[in-house]
MOPAC internal coordinates of N, CA, C and O (Angstrom, degrees):
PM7 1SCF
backbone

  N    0.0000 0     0.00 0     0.00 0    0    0    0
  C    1.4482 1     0.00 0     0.00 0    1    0    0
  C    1.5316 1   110.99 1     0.00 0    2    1    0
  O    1.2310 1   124.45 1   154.63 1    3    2    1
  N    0.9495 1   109.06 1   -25.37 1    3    2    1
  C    1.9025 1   111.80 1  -164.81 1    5    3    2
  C    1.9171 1    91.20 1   -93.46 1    6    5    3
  O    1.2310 1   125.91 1   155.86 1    7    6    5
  N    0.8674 1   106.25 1   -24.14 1    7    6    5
  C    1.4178 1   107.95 1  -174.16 1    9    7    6
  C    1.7139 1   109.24 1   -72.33 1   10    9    7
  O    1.2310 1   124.07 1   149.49 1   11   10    9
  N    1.2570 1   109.80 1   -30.51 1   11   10    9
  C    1.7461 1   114.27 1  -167.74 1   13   11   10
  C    1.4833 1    84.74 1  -102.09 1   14   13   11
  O    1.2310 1   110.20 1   162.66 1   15   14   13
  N    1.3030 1   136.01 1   -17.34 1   15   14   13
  C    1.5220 1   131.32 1   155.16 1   17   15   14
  C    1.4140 1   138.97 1   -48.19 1   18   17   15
  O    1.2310 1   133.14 1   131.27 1   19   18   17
  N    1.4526 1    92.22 1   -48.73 1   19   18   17
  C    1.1058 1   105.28 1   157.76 1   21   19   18
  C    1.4900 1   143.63 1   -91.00 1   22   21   19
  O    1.2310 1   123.61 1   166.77 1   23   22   21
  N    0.9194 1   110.68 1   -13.23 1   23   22   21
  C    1.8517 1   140.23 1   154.72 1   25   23   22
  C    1.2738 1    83.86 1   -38.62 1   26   25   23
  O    1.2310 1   109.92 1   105.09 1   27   26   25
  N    1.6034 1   136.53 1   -74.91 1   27   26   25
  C    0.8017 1   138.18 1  -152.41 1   29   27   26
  C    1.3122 1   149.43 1   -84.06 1   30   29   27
  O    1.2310 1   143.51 1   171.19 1   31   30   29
  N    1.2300 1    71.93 1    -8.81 1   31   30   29
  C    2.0353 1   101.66 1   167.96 1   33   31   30
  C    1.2919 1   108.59 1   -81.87 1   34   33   31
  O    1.2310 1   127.55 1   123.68 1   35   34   33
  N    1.2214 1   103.08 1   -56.32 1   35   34   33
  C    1.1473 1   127.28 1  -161.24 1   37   35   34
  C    2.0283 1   120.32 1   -40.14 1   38   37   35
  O    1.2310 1   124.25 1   130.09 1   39   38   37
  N    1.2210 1   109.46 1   -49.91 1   39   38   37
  C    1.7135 1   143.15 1   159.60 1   41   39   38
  C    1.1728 1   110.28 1   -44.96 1   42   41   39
  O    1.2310 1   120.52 1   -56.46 1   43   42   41
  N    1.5724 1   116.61 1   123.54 1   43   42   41
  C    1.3491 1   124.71 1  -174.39 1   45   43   42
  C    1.3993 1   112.55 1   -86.14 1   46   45   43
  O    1.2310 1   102.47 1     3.83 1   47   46   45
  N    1.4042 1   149.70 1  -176.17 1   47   46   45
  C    0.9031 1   153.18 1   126.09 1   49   47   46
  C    1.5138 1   133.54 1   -74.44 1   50   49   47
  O    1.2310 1   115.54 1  -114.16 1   51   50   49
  N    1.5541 1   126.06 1    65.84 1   51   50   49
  C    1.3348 1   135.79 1  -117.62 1   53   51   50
  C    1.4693 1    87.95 1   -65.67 1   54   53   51
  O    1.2310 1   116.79 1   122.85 1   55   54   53
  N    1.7847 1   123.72 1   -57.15 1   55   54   53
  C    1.0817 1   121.22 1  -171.32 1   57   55   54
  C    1.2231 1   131.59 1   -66.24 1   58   57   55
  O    1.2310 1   122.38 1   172.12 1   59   58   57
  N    2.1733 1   113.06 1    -7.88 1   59   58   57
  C    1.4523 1   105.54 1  -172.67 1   61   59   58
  C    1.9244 1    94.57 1   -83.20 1   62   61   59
  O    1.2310 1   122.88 1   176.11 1   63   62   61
  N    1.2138 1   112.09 1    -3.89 1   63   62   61
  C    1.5666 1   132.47 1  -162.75 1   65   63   62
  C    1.6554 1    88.59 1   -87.87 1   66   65   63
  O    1.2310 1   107.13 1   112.85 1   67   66   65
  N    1.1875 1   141.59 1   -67.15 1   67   66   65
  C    1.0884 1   136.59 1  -158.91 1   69   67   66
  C    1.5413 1    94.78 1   -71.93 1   70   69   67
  O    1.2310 1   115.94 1   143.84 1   71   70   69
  N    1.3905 1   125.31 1   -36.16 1   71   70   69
  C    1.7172 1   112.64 1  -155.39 1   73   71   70
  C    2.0248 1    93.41 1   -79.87 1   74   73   71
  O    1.2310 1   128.65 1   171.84 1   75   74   73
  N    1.4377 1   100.94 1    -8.16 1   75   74   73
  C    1.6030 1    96.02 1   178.67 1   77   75   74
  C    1.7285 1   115.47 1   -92.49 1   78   77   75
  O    1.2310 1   119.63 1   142.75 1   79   78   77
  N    1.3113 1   118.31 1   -37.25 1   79   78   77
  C    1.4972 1   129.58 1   152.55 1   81   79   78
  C    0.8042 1   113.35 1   -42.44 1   82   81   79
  O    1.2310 1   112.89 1   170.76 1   83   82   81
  N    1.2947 1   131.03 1    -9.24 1   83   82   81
  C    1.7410 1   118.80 1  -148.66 1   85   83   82
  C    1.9682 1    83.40 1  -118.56 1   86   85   83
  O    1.2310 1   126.81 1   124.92 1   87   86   85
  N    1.1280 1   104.51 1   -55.08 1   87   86   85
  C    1.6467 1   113.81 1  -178.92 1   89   87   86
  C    1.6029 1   105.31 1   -57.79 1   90   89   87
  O    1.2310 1   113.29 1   133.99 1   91   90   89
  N    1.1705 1   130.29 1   -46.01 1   91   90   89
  C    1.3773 1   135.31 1  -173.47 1   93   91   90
  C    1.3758 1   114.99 1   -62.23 1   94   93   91
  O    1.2310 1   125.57 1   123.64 1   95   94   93
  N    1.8929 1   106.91 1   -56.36 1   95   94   93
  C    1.1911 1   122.63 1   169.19 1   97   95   94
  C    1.5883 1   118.01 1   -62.69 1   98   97   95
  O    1.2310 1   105.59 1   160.69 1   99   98   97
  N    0.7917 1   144.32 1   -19.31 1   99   98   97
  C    1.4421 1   158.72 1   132.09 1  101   99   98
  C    0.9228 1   125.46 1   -11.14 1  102  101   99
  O    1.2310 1   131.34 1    81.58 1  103  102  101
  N    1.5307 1    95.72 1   -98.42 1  103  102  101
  C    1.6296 1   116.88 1   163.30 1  105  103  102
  C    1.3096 1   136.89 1   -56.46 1  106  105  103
  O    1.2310 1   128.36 1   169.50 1  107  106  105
  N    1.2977 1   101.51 1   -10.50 1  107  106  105
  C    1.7555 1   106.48 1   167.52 1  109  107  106
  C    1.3880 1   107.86 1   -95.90 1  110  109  107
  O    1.2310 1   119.09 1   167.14 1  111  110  109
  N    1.2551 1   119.34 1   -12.86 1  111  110  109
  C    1.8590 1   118.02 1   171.08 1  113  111  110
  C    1.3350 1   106.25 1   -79.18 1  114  113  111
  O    1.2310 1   117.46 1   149.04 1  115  114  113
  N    1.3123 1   122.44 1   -30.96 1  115  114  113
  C    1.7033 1   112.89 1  -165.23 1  117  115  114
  C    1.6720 1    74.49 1   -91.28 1  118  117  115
  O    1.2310 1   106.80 1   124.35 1  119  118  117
  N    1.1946 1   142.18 1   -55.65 1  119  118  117
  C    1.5061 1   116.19 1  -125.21 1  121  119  118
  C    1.5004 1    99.09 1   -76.99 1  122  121  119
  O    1.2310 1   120.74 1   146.49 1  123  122  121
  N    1.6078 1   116.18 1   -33.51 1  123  122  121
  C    1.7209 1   121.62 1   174.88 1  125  123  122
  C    1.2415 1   116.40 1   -55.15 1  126  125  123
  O    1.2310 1   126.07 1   158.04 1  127  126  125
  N    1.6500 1   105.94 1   -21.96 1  127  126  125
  C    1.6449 1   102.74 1  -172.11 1  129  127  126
  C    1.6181 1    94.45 1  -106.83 1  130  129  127
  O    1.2310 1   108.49 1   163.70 1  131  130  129
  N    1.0820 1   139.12 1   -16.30 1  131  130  129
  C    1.7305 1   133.68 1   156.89 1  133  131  130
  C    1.5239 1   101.56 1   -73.03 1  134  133  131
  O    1.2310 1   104.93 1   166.96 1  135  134  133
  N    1.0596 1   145.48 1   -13.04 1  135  134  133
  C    1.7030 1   140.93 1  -175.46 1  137  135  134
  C    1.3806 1    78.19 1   -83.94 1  138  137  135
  O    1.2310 1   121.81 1    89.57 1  139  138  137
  N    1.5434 1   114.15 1   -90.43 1  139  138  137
  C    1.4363 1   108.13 1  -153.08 1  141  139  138
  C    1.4537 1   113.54 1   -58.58 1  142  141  139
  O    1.2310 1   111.67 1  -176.67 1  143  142  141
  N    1.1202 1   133.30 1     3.33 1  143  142  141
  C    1.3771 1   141.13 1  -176.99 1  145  143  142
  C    2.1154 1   108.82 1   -88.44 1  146  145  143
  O    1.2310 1   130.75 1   141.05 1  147  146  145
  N    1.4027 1    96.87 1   -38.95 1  147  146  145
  C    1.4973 1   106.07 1   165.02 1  149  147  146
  C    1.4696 1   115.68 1   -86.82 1  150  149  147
  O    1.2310 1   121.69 1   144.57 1  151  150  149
  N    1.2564 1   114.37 1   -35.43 1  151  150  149
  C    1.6355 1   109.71 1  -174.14 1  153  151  150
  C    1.8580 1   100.38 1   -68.13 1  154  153  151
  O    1.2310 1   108.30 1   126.06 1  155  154  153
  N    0.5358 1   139.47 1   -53.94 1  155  154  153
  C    1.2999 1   163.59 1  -169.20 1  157  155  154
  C    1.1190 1   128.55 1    71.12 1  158  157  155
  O    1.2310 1   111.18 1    77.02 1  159  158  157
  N    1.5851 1   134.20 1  -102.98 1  159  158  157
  C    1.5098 1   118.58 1   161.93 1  161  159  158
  C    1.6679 1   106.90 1   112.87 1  162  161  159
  O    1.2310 1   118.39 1   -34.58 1  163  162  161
  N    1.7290 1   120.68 1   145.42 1  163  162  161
  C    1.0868 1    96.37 1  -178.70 1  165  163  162
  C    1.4806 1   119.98 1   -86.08 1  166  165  163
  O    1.2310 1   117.91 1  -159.73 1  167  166  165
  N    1.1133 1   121.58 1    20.27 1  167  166  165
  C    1.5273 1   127.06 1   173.59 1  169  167  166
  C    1.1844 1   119.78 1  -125.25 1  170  169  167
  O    1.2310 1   109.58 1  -140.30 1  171  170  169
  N    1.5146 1   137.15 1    39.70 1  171  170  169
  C    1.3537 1   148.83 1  -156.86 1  173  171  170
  C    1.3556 1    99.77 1   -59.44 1  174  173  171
  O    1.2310 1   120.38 1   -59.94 1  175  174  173
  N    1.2254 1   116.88 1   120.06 1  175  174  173
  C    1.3910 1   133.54 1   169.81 1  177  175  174
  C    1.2424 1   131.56 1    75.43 1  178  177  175
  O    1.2310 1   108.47 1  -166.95 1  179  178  177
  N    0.8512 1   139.16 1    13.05 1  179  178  177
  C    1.6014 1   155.66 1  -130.79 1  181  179  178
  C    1.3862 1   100.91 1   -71.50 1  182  181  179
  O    1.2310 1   118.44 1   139.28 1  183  182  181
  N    1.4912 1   120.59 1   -40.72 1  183  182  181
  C    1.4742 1   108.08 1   165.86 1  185  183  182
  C    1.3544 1   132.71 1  -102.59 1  186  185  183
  O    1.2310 1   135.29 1   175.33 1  187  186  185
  N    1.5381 1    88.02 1    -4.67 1  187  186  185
  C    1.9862 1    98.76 1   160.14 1  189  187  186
  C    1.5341 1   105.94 1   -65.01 1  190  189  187
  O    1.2310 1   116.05 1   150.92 1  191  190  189
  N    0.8374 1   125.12 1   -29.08 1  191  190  189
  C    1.6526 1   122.71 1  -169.02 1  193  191  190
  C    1.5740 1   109.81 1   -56.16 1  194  193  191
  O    1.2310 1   129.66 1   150.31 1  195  194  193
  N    1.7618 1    98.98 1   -29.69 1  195  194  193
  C    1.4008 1    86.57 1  -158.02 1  197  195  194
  C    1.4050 1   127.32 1   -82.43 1  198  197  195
  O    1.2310 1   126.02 1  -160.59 1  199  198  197
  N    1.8459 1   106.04 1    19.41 1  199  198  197
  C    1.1868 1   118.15 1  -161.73 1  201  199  198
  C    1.3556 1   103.35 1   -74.22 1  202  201  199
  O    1.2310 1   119.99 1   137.50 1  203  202  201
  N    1.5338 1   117.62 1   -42.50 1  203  202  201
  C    1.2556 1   132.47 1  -165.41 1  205  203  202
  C    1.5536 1   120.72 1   -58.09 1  206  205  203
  O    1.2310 1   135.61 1  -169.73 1  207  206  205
  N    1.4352 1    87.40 1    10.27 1  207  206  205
  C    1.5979 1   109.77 1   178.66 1  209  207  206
  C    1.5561 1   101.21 1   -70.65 1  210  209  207
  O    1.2310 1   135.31 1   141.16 1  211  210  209
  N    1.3368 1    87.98 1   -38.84 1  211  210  209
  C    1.7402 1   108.02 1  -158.25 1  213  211  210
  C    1.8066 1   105.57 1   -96.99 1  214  213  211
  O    1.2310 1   125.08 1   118.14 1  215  214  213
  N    1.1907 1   107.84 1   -61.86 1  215  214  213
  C    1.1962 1   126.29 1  -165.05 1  217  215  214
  C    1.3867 1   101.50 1  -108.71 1  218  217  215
  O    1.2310 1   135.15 1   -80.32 1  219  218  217
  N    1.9972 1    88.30 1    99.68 1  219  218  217
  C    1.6119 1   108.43 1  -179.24 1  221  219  218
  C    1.7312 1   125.14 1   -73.11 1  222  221  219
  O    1.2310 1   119.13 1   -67.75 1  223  222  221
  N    1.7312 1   119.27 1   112.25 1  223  222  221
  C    1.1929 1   125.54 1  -157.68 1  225  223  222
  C    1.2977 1   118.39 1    93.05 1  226  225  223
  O    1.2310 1   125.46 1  -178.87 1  227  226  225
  N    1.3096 1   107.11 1     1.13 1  227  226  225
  C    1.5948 1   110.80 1   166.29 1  229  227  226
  C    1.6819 1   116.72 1   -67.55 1  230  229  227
  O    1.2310 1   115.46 1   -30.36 1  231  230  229
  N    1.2231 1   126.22 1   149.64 1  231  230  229
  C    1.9097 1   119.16 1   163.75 1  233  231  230
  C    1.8261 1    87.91 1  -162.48 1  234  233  231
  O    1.2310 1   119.56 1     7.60 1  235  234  233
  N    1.5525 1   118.45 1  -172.40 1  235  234  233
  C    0.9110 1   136.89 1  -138.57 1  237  235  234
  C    1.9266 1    92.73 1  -132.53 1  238  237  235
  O    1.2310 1   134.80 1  -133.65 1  239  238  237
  N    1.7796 1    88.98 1    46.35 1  239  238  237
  C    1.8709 1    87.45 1   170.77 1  241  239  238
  C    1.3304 1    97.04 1  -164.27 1  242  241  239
  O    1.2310 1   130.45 1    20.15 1  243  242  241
  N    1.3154 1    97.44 1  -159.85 1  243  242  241
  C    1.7381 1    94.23 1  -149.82 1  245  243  242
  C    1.2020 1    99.94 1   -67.25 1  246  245  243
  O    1.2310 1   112.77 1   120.11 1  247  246  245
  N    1.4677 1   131.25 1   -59.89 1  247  246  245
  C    1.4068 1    98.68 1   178.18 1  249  247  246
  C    1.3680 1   160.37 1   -81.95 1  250  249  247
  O    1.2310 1   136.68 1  -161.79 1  251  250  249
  N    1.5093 1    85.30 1    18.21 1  251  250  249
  C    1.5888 1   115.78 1  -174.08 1  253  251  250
  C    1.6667 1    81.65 1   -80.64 1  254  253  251
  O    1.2310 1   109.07 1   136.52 1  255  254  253
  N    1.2193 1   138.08 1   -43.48 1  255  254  253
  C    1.5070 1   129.24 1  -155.81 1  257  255  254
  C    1.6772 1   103.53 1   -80.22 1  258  257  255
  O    1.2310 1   121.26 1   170.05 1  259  258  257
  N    1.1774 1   115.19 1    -9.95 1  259  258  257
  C    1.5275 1   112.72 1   174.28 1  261  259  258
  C    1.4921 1   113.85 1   -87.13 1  262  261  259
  O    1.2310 1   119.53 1   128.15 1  263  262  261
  N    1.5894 1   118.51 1   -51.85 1  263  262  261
  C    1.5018 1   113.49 1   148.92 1  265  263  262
  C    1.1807 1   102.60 1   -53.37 1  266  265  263
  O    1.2310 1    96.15 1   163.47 1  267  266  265
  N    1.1607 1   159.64 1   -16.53 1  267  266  265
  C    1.8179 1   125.45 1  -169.08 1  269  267  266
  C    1.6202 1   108.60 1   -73.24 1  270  269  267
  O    1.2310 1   134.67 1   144.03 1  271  270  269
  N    1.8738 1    89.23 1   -35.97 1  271  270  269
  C    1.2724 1   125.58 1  -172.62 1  273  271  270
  C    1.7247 1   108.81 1   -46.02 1  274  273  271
  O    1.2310 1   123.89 1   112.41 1  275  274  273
  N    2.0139 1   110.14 1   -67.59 1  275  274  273
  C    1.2327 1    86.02 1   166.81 1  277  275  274
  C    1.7637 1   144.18 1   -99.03 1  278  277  275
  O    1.2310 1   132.01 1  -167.80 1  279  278  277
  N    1.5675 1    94.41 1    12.20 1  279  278  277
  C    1.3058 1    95.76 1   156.03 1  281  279  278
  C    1.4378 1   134.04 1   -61.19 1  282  281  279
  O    1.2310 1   128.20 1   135.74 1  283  282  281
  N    1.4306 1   101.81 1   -44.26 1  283  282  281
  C    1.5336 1   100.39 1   166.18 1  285  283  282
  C    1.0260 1   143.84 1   -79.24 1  286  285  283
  O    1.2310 1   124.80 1   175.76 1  287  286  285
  N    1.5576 1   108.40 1    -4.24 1  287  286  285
  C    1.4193 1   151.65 1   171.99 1  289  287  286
  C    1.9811 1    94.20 1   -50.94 1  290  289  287
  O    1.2310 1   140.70 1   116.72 1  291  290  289
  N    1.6136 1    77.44 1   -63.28 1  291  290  289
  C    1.8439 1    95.84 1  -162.49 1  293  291  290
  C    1.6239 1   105.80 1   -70.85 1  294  293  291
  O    1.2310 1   123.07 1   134.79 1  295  294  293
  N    1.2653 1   111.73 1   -45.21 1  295  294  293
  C    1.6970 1   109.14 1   176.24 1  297  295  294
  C    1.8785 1   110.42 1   -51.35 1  298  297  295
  O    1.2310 1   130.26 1   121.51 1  299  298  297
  N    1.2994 1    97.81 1   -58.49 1  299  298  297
  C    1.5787 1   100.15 1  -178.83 1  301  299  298
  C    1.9318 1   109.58 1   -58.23 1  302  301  299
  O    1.2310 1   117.62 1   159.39 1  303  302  301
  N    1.0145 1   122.13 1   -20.61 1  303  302  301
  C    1.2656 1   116.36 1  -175.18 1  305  303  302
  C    1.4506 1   111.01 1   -78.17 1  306  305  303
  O    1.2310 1   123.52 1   149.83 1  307  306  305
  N    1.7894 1   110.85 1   -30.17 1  307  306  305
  C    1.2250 1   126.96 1  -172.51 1  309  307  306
  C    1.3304 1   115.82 1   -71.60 1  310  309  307
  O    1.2310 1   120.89 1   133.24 1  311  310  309
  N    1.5963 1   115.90 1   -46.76 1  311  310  309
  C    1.5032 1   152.64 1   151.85 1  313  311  310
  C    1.7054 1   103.04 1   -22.89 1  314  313  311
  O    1.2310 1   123.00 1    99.94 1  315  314  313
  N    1.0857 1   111.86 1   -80.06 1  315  314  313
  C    1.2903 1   126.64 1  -178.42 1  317  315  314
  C    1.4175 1   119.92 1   -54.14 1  318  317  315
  O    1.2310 1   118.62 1   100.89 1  319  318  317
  N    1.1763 1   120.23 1   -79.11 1  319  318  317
  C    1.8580 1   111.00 1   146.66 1  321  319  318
  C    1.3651 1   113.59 1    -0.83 1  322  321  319
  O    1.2310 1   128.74 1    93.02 1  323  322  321
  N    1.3717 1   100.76 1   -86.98 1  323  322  321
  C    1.4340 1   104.09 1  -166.40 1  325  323  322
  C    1.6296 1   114.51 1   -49.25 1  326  325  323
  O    1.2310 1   122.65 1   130.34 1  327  326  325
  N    1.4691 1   112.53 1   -49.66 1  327  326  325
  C    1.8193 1   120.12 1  -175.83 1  329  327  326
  C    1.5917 1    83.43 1   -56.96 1  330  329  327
  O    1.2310 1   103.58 1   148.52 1  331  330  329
  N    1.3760 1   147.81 1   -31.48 1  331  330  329
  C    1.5290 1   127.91 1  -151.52 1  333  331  330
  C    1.8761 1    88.12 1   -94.00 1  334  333  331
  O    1.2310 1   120.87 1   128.77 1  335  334  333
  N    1.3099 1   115.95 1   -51.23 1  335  334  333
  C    1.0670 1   101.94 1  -150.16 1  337  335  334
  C    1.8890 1    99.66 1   -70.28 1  338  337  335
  O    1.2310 1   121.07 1   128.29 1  339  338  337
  N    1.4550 1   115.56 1   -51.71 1  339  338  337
  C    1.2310 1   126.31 1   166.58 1  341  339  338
  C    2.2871 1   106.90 1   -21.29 1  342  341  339
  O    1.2310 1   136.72 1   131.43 1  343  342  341
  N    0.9653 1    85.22 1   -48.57 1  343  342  341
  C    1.9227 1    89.22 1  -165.49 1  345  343  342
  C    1.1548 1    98.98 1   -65.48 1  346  345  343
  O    1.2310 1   116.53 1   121.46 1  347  346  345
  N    1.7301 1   124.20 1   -58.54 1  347  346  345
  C    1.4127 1   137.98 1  -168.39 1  349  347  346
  C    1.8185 1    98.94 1   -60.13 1  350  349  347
  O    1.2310 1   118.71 1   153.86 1  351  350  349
  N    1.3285 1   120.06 1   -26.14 1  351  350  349
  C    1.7648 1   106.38 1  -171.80 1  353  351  350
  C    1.6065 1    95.33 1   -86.88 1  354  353  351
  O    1.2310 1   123.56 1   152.01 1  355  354  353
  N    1.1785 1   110.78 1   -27.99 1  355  354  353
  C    1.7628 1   101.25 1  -178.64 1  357  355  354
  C    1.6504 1    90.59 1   -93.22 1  358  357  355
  O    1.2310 1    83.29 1    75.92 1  359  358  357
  N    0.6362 1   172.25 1  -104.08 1  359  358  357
  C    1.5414 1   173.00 1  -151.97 1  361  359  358
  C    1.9791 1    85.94 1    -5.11 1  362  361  359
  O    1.2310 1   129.38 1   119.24 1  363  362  361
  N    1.7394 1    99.53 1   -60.76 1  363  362  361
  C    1.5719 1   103.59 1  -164.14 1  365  363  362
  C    2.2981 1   109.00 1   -76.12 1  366  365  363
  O    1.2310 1   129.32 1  -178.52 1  367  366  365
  N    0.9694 1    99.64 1     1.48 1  367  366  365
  C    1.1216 1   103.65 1  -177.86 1  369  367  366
  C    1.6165 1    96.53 1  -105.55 1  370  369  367
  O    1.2310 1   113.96 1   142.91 1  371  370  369
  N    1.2826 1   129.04 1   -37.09 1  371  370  369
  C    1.4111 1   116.82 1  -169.02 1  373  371  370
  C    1.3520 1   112.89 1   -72.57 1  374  373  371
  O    1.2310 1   119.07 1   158.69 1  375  374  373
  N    1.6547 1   119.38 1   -21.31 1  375  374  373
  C    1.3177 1   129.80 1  -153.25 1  377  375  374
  C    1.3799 1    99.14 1  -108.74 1  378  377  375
  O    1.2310 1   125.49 1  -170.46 1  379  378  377
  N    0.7733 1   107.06 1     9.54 1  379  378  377
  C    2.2811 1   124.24 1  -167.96 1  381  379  378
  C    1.7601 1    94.42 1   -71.64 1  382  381  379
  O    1.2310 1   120.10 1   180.00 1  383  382  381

């Protein structure tokens, strides 16, 4: 009994995992790029910039923070998936 108990705990919810990566990862791209966007300074962002390496149409102003928004939106969703689905195949392989 404790065994099909734990089977069952055990299993992530890959997608409630990605829709939370996705909000975190998100919201921590716009809010770093709205901080340094209010703090201001004469070198605003200097290592936020370097995202735009990555994340095409990204910059270090307002509307760079709405793309940051769903780029990181989309990385964290991808992130999460994967950590859910990755856990649940070893979760399902250990319990085999």
């Amino acid at each position: 009994m404790d065994d099909k108990l734990s089977h069952k705990v055990a299993k992530i919810q890959a997608k409630i995992l990605a829709f939370v990566m996705a909000v975190i990862c998100g919201l921590g791209v716009f809010l770093m790029t709205a901080w340094l966007l209010i703090k201001g300074g004469p070198n605003v962002g200097a290592h936020l910039k370097l995202l735009s390496q990555y994340f095409i149409g990204y910059s270090v102003s307002w509307t760079g923070s709405f793309v940051g928004l769903l780029y990181g939106s989309l990385i964290g969703w991808i992130i999460g998936w994967l950590i859910g689905l990755i856990y649940n195949q070893i979760v399902g392989i250990r319990h085999r």
